[in-house]
Residue frames as a rotation matrix with the C-alpha (Angstrom) as fourth column:
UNK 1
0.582 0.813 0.000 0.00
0.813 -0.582 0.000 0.00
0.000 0.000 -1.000 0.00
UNK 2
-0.267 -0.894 0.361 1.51
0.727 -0.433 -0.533 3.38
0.632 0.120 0.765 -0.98
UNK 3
-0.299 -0.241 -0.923 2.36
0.924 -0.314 -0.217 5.84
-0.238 -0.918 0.317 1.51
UNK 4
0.708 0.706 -0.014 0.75
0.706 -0.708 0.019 9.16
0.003 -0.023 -1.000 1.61
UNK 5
-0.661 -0.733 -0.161 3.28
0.750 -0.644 -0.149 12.24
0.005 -0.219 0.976 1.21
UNK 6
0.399 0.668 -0.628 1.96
0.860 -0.511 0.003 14.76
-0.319 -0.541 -0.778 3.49
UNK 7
-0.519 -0.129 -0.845 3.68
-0.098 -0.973 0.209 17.75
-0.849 0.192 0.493 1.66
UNK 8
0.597 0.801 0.045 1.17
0.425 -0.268 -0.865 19.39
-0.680 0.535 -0.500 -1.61
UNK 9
-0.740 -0.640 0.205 2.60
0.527 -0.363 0.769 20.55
-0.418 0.677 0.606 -4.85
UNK 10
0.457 0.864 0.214 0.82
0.744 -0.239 -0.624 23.48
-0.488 0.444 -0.752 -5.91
UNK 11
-0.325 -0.688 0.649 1.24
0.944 -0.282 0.173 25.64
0.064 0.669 0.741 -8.55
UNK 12
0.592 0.463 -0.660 1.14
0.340 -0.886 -0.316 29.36
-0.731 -0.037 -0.682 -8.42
UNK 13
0.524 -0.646 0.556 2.00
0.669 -0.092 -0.737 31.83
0.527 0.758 0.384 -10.73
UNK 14
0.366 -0.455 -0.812 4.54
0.625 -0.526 0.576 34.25
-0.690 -0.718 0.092 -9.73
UNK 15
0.897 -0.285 0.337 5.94
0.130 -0.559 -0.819 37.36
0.422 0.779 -0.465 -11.81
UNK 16
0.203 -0.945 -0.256 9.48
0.965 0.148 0.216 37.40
-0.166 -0.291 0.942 -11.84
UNK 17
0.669 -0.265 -0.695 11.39
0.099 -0.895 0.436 40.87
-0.737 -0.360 -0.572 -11.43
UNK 18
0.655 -0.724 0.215 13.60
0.703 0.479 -0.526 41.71
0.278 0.496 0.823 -13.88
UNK 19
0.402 -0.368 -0.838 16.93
0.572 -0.614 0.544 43.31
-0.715 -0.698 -0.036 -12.62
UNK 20
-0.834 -0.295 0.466 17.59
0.533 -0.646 0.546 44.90
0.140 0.704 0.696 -16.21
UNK 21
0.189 0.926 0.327 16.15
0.978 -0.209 0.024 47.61
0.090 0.315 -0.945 -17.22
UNK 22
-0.565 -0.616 0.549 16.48
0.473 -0.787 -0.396 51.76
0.676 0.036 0.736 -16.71
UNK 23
-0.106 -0.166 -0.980 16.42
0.981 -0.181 -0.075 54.29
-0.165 -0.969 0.182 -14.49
UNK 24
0.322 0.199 0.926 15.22
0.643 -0.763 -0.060 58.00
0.695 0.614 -0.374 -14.88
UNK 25
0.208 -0.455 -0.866 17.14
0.974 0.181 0.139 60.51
0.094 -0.872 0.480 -13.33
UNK 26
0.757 0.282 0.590 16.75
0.397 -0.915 -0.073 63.87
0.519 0.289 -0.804 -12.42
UNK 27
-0.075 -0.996 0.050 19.73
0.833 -0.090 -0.545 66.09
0.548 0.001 0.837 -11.41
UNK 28
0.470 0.035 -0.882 20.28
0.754 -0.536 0.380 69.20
-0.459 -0.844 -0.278 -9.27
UNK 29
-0.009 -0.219 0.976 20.45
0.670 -0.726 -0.157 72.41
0.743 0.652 0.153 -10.50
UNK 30
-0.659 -0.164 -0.734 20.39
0.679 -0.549 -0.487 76.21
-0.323 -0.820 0.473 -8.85
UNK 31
-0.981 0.172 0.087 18.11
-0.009 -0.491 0.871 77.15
0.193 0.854 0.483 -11.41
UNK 32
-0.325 0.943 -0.072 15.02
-0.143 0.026 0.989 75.68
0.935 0.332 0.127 -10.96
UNK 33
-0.254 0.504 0.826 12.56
-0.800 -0.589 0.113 76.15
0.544 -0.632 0.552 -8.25
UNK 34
-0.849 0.297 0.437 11.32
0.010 0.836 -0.549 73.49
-0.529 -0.462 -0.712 -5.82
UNK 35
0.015 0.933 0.360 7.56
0.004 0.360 -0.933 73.72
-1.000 0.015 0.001 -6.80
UNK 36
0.279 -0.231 -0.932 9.04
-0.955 -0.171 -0.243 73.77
-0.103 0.958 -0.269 -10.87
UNK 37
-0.583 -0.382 -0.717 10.37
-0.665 0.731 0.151 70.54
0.467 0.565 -0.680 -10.49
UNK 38
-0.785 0.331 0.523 7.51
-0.090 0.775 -0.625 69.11
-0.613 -0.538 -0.579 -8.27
UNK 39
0.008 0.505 -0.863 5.20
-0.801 -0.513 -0.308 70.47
-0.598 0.694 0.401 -11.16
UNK 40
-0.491 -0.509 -0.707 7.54
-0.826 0.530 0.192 68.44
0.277 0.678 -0.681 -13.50
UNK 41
-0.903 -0.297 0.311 7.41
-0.374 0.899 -0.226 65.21
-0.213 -0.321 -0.923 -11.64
UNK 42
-0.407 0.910 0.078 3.42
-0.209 -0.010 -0.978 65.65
-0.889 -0.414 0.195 -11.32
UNK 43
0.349 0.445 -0.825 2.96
-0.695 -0.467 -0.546 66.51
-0.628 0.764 0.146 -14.70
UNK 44
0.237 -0.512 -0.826 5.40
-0.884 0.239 -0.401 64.36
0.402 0.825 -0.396 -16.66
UNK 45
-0.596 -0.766 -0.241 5.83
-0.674 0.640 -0.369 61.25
0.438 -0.057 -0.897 -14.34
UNK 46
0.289 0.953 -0.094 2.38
-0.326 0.190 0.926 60.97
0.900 -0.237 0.366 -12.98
UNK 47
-0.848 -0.469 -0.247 4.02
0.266 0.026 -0.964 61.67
0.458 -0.883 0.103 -9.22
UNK 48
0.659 0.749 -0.074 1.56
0.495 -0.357 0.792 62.30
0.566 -0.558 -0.606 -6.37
UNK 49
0.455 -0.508 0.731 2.20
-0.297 -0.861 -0.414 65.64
0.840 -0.029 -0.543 -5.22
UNK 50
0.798 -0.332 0.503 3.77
-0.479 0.159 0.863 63.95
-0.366 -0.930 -0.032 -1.69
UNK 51
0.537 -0.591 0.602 6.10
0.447 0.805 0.391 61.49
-0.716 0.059 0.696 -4.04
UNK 52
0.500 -0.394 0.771 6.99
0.785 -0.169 -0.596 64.34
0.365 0.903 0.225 -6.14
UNK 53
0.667 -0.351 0.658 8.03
-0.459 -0.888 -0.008 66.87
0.587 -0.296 -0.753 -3.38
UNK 54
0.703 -0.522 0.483 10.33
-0.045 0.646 0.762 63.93
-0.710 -0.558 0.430 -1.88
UNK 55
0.629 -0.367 0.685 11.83
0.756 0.083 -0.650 63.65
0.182 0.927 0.329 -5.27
UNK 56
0.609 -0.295 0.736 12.76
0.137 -0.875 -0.464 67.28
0.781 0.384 -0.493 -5.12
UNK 57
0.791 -0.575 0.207 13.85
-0.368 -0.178 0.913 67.00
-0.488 -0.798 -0.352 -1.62
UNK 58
0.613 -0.691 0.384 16.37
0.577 0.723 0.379 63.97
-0.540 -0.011 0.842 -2.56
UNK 59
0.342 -0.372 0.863 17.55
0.715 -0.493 -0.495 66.20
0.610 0.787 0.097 -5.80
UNK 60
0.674 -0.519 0.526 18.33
-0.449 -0.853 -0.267 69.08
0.587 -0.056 -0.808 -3.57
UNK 61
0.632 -0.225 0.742 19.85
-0.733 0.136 0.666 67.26
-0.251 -0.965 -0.079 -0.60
UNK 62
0.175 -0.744 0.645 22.12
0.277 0.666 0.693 64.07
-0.945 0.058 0.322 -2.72
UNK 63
-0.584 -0.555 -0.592 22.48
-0.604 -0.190 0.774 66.11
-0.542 0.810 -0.224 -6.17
UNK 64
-0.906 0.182 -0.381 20.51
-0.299 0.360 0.884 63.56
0.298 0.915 -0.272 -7.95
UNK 65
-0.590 -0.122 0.798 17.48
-0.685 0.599 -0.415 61.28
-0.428 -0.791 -0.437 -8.09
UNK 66
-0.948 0.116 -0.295 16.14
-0.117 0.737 0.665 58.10
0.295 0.665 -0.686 -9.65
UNK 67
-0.651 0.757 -0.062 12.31
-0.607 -0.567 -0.557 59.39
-0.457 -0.325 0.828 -9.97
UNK 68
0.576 0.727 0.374 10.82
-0.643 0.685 -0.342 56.33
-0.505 -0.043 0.862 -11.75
UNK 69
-0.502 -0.231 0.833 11.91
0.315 0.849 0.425 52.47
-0.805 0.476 -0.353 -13.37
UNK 70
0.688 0.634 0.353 10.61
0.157 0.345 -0.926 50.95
-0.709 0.692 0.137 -16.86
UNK 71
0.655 -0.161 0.739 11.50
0.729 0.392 -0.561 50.61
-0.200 0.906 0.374 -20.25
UNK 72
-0.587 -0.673 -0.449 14.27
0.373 -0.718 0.588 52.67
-0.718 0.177 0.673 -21.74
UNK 73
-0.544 0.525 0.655 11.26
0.553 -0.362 0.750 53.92
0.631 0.770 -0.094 -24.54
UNK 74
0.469 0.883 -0.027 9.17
0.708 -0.357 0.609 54.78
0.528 -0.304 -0.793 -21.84
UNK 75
0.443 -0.366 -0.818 11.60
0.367 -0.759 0.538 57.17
-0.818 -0.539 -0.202 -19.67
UNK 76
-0.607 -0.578 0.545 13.09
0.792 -0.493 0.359 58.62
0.061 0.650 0.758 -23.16
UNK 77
0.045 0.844 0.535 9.96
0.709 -0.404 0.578 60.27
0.704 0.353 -0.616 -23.30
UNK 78
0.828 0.489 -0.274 9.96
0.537 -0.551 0.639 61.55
0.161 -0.676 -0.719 -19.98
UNK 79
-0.387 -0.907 -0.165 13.46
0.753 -0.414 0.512 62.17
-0.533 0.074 0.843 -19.92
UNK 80
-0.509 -0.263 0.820 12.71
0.762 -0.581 0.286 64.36
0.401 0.770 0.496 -23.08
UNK 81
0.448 0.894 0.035 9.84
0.581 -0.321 0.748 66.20
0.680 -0.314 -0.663 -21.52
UNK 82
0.839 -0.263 -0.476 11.65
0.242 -0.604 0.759 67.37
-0.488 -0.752 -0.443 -17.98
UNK 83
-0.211 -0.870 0.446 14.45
0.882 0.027 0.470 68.33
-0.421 0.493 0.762 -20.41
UNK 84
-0.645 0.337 0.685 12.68
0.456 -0.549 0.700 70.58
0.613 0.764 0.201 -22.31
UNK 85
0.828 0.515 -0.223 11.70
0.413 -0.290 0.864 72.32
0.380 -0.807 -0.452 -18.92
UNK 86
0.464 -0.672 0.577 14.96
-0.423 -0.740 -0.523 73.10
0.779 -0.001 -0.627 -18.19
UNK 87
0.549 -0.541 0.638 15.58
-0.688 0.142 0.712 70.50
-0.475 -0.829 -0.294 -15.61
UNK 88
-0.393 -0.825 -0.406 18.50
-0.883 0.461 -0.084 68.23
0.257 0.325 -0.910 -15.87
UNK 89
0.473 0.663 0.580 17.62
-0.711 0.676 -0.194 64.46
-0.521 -0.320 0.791 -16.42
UNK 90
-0.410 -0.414 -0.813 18.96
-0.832 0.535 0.147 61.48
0.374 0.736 -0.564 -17.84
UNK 91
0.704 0.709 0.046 18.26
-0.707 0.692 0.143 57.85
0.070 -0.133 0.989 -18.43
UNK 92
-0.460 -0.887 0.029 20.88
-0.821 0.413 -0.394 55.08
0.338 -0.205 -0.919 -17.18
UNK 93
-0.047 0.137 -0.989 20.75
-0.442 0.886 0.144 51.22
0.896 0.444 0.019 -17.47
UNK 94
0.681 0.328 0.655 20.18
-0.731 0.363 0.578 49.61
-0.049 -0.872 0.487 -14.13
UNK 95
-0.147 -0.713 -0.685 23.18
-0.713 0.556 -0.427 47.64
0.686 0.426 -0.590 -13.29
């Protein structure tokens, strides 16, 4: 007689992270205003105004910061956008 095995195999699904990918990054300036680049974030990254005035803190307080993930098509765009505002931004590969 066969022996019961008291542990279950179930499948689930699971989405797997990927650690590639890019990184939008806004820079520190002396130029632009705090409520100019929370504007930005609001407007062009679809920040809520509490996750876009952190943003601005980090930028003033470490010089930089890395204001949303995703595709390197999708943050050109935005990249191009808070550019063309006058704030400094770039996009960099997640390493």
């Amino acid at each position: 007689m066969p022996q019961e095995n008291p542990i279950y195999l179930e499948e689930h699904e699971v989405e797997v992270l990927d650690s590639t990918g890019y990184v939008l990054i806004v820079w520190n300036d002396d130029v632009n205003t705090f409520d100019w680049v929370i504007k930005t974030l609001i407007e062009v990254c679809k920040h809520e105004p509490e996750q876009a005035e952190q943003c601005a803190m980090i930028v003033h307080y470490k010089g930089k910061c890395d204001v949303k993930k995703g595709t390197f098509e999708e943050l050109k765009t935005m990249c191009e956008a808070i550019v063309d505002r006058g704030i400094g931004a770039t996009v960099e590969e997640l390493k």
